[in-house]
VOGU-3710 file (C-alpha; in Angstrom, 3 decimals, decimal comma):
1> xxxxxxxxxx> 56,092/213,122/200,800  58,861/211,861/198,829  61,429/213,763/200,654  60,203/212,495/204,047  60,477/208,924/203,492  64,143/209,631/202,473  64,542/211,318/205,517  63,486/208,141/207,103  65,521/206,254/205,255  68,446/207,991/205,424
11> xxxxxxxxxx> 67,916/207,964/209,341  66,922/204,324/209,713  70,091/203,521/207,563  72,330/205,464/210,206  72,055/208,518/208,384  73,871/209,842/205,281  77,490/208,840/204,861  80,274/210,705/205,024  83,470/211,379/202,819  85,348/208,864/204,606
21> xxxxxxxxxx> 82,953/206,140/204,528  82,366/206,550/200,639  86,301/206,344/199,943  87,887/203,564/198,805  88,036/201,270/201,133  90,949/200,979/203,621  94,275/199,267/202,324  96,251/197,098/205,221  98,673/199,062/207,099  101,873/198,898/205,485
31> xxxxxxxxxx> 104,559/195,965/206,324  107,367/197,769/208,205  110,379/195,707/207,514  114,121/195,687/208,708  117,409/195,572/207,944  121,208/194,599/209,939  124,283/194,634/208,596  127,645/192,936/210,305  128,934/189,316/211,068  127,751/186,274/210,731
41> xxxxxxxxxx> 128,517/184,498/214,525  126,123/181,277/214,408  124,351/179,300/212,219  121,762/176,411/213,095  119,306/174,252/211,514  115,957/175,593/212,414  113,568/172,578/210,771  113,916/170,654/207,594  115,145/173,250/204,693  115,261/176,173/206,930
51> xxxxxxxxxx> 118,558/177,952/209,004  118,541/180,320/211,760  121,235/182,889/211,179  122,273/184,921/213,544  123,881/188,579/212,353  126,029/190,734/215,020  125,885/194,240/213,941  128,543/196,644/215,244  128,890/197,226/218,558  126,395/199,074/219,595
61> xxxxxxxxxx> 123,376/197,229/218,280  122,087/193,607/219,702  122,740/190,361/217,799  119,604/189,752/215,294  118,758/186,026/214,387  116,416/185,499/211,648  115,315/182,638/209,758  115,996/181,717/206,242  115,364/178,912/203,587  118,693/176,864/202,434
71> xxxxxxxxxx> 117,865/177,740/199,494  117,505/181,582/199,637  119,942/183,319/196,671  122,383/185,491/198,354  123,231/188,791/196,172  126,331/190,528/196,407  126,049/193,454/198,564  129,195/195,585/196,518  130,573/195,321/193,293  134,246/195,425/192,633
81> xxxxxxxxxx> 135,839/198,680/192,909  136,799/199,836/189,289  134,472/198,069/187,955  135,434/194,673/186,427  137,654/192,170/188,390  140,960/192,342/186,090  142,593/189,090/187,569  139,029/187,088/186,702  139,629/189,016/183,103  142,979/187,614/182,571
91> xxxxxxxxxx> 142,476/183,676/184,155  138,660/183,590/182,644  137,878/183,227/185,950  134,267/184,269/186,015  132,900/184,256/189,665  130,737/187,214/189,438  128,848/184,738/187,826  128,941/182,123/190,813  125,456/182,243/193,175  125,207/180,988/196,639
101> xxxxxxxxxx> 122,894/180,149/199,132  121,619/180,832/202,070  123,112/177,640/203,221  126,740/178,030/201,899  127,367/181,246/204,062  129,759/180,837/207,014  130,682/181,836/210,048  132,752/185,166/209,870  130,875/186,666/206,811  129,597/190,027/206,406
111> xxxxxxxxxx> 126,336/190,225/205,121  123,760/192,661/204,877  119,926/191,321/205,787  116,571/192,484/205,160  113,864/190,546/207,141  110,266/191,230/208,151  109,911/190,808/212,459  106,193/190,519/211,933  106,864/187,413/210,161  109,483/185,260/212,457
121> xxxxxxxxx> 112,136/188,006/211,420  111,889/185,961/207,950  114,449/186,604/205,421  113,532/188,830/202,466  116,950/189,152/200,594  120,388/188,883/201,848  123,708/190,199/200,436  127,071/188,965/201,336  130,182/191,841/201,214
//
C-alpha cells in the first residue's frame, strides 16, 4: 500500500528526478570578455566622469571604442627591459612609481584594453606601453 501511494506521488510530482535536476543548481554562463591592443586616435567625454576612448588596432582589425571612468588606474603594460631604469637610478627619478588615469592618456598612445561588450564595451583594466 505504501509503495503505491509513492508511486502516486512520485507521478503527481512529475515523476522522480533525474541526475541533472538534483545537481547543483546552474551557475550563469560565463562573462566572455575582450581585449585590443594599438593606438589611441580619439578621446571624448561620454557623461559626467566618464570618456569614450577609442583604440585602433593594427591594420587589419576595426577601431574599438569603449567607455571608461576618468578615474580608471592605468597599469603599465611592459616593464623596462633589463630590469630597472638606470637613468631614474642615477637622477632619483622614480616614475615607475608615477600612476595615471584613464583621463591623462592622449592621443597617439599605445595601450592595451580589456573591456566587457556585454556591458557598453566597459573598461576592465587598461595598460599603457
Amino acid at each position: 500500500m505504501l509503495m503505491v501511494l509513492l508511486s502516486l506521488a512520485l507521478a503527481a510530482a512529475g515523476g522522480p528526478l533525474s541526475a541533472a535536476q538534483t545537481a547543483a543548481p546552474a551557475r550563469p554562463p560565463a562573462r566572455q570578455l575582450a581585449a585590443v591592443r594599438g593606438e589611441v586616435v580619439k578621446i571624448s567625454a561620454a557623461s559626467r566622469g566618464s570618456l569614450l576612448i577609442t583604440v585602433r588596432p593594427a591594420r587589419d582589425y576595426a577601431e574599438v571604442t569603449v567607455l571608461a571612468r576618468e578615474n580608471d588606474l592605468v597599469g603599465a603594460g611592459v616593464g623596462h627591459e633589463g630590469g630597472a631604469d638606470l637613468l631614474g637610478l642615477l637622477t632619483d627619478d622614480a616614475h615607475d612609481d608615477e600612476t595615471i588615469t584613464a583621463a591623462e592618456l592622449n592621443t597617439g598612445d599605445v595601450v592595451s584594453v580589456i573591456y566587457d561588450p556585454q556591458a557598453q564595451n566597459r573598461v576592465l583594466e587598461i595598460y599603457v606601453h
